[in-house]
C-alpha positions in Angstrom: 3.1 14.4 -24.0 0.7 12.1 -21.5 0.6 11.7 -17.9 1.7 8.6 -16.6 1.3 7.1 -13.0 2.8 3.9 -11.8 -0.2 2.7 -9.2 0.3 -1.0 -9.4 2.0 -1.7 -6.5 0.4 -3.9 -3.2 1.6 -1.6 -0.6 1.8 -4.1 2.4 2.6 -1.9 4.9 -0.4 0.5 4.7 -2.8 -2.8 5.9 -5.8 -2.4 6.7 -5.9 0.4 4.1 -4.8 -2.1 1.0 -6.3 -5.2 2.0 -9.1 -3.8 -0.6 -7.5 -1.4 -2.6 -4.3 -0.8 -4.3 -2.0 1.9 -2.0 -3.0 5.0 -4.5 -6.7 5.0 -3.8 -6.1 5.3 -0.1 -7.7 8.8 0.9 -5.2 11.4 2.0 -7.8 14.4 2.4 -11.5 13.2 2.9 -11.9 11.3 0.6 -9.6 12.7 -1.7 -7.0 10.0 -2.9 -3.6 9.9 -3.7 -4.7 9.3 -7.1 -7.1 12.1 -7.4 -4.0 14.4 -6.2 -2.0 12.8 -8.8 -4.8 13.5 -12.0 -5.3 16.4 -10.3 -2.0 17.7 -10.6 -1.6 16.3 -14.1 -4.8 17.9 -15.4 -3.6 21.3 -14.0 0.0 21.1 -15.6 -2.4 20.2 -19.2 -1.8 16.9 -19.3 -5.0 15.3 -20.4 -4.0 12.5 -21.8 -3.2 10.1 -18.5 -2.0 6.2 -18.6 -2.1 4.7 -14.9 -0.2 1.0 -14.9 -2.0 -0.8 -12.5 -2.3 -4.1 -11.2 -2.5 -5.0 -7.1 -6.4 -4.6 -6.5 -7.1 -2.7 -10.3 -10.9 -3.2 -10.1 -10.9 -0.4 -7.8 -9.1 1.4 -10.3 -11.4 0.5 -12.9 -14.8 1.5 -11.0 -13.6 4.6 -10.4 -12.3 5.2 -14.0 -15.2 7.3 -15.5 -15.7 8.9 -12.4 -12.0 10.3 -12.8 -12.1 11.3 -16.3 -15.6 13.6 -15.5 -14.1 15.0 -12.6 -10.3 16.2 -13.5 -11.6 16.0 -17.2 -8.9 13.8 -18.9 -9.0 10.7 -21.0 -7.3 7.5 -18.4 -5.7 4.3 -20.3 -4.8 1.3 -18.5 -2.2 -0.6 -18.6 -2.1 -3.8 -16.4 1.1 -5.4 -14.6 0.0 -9.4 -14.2 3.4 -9.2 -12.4 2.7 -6.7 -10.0 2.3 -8.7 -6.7 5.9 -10.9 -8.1 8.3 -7.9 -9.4 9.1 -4.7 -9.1 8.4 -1.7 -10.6 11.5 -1.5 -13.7 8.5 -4.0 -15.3 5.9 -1.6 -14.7 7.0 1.0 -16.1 8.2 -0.8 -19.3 4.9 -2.1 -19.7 4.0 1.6 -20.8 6.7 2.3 -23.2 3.8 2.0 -26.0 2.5 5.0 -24.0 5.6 7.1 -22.8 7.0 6.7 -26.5 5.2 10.0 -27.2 6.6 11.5 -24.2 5.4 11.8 -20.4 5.4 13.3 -17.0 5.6 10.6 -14.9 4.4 10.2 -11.1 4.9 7.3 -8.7 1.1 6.6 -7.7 1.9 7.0 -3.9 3.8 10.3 -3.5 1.6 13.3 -2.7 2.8 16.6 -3.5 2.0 20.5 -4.6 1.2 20.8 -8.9 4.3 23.1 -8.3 6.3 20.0 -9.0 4.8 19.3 -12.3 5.2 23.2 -13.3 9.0 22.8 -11.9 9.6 19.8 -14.5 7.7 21.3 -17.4 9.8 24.5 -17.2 12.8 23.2 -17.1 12.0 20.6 -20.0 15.2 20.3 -22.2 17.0 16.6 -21.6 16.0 13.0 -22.3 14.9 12.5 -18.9 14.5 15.0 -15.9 13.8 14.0 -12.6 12.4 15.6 -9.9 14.8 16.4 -7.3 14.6 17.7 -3.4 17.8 18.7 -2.3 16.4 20.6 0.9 15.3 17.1 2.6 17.7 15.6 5.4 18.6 12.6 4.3 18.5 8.6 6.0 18.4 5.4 4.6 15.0 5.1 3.1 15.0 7.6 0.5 16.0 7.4 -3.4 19.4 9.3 -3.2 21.0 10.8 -6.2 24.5 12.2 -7.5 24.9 14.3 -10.4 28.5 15.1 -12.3 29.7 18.9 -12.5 27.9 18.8 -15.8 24.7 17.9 -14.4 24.7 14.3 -15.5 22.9 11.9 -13.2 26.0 9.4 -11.9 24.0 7.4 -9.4 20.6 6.7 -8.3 20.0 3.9 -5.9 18.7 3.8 -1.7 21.7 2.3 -1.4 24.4 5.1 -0.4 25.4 6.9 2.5 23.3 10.2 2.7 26.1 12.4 3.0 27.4 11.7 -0.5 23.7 12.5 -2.5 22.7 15.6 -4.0 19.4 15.3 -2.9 16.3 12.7 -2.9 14.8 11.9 -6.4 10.6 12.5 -5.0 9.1 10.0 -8.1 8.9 12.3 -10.5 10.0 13.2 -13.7 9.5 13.9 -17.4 10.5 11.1 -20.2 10.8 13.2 -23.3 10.2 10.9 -26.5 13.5 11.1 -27.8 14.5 9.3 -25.4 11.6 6.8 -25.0 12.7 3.6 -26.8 16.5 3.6 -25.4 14.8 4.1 -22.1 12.6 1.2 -22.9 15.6 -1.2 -23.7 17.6 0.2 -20.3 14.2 -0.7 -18.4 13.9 -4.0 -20.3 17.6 -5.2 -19.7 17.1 -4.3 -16.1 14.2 -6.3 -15.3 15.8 -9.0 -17.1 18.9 -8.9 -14.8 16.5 -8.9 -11.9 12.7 -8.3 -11.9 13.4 -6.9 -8.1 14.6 -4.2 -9.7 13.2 -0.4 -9.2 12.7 1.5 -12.5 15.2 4.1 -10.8 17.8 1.2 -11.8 16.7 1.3 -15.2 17.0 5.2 -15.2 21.1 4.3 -14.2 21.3 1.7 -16.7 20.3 4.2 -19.4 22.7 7.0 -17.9 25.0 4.2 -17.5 24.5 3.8 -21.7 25.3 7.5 -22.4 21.9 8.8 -21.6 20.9 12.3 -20.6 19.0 12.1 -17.4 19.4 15.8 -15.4 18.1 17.5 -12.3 15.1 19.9 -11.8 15.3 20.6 -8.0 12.0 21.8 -6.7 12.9 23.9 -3.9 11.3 24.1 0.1 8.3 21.9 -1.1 6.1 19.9 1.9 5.7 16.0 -0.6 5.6 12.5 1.0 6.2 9.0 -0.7 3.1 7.1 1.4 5.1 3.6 2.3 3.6 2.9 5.8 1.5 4.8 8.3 3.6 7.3 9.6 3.8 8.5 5.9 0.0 8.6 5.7 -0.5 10.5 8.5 2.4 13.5 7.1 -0.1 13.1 3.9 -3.3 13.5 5.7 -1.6 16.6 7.6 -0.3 18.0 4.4 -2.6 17.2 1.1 -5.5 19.3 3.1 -3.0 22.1 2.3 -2.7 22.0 -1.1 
């Protein structure tokens, strides 16, 4: 099993900060990135191996390469997204199915959170695809809402219901095991097909939506944030110094 981050993403709303550099290499802690947090995390869960799809700005990324692998010791692939400034991120992540064929914890290259998610998902490793679930958070419009059957099975993921009806908020995390990898990698593929707007969270319904396994691990009281603007940054500045 790898690590996998999705960092390829422009993240418009957190200019000045991106007008240079792609939204995961803007410093949460110092100058401590969400990146670094992210390896970090991976590296202390023993996942050594760590693709990052990249693409807005990835000559940052790619300066910065070595200095990663010396300092989390892991071994960083790259895989780029020529599309990343066009479509959304369903195409990113199917870019890596070469890479998440052997199985992978995957994090979305803005959200900052505790390794205690990462130890959540590995414990509780068992279906095709697990995702990382807060049901503790109140709710609004914003955020990646979920509903799972009696059984466990994942029914809906989408931003697009009212809060009241979700389970809880899927954080942008989760574990592909690689059983599952290649019928993911179709789901993702007809998705971005349909529409490259498309989040890979779409592709995750289009594979439960084909008879796929895709359960809960819910993570508990944990203090995470998905950096999207500047009121985000400023939560992750108040609580990445934490972990």
């Amino acid at each position: 099993m790898i690590g996998l981050i999705l960092a390829a993403g422009a993240g418009r709303r957190l200019r000045p900060y991106t007008d240079t550099l792609p939204k995961a290499l803007v410093p949460v802690d110092g100058e401590t990135t969400i990146m670094d947090i992210s390896l970090r995390n991976l590296a202390a869960a023993g996942l050594t191996d760590v693709t990052i799809v990249v693409g807005y700005r990835s000559s940052a990324v790619e300066v910065r390469q070595a200095a990663f692998e010396k300092k989390y010791g892991v071994k960083i692939s790259l895989v780029h997204n020529d599309k990343a400034e066009e479509w959304n991120n369903a195409y990113s992540l199917w870019l890596a199915r070469d890479h998440f064929a052997q199985g992978a914890l995957m994090v979305n290259g803005d959200t900052v959170h505790p390794v205690s998610v990462e130890q959540t998902l590995l414990a509780q490793r068992g279906p095709s695809i697990l995702l990382a679930i807060d049901n503790v958070k109140k709710l609004a419009d914003e955020e990646m809402k979920t509903v799972f059957s009696e059984d466990g099975q994942l029914t809906k993921i989408t931003k697009l219901m009212e809060p009241s009806e979700a389970f809880g908020e899927y954080i942008g995390a989760n574990i592909i095991e690689a059983s599952a990898a290649s019928a993911l990698a179709d789901a993702l593929q007809a998705t971005w097909e349909r529409n490259p707007d498309l989040y890979y969270e779409d592709g995750f319904q289009e594979y439960a939506n084909r008879g796929g396994q895709v359960r809960a691990a819910v993570i508990g009281d944990v203090d995470w944030v998905e950096v999207d603007n500047h009121d985000d940054l400023a939560k992750a500045r108040d609580i990445a110094c934490r972990y």
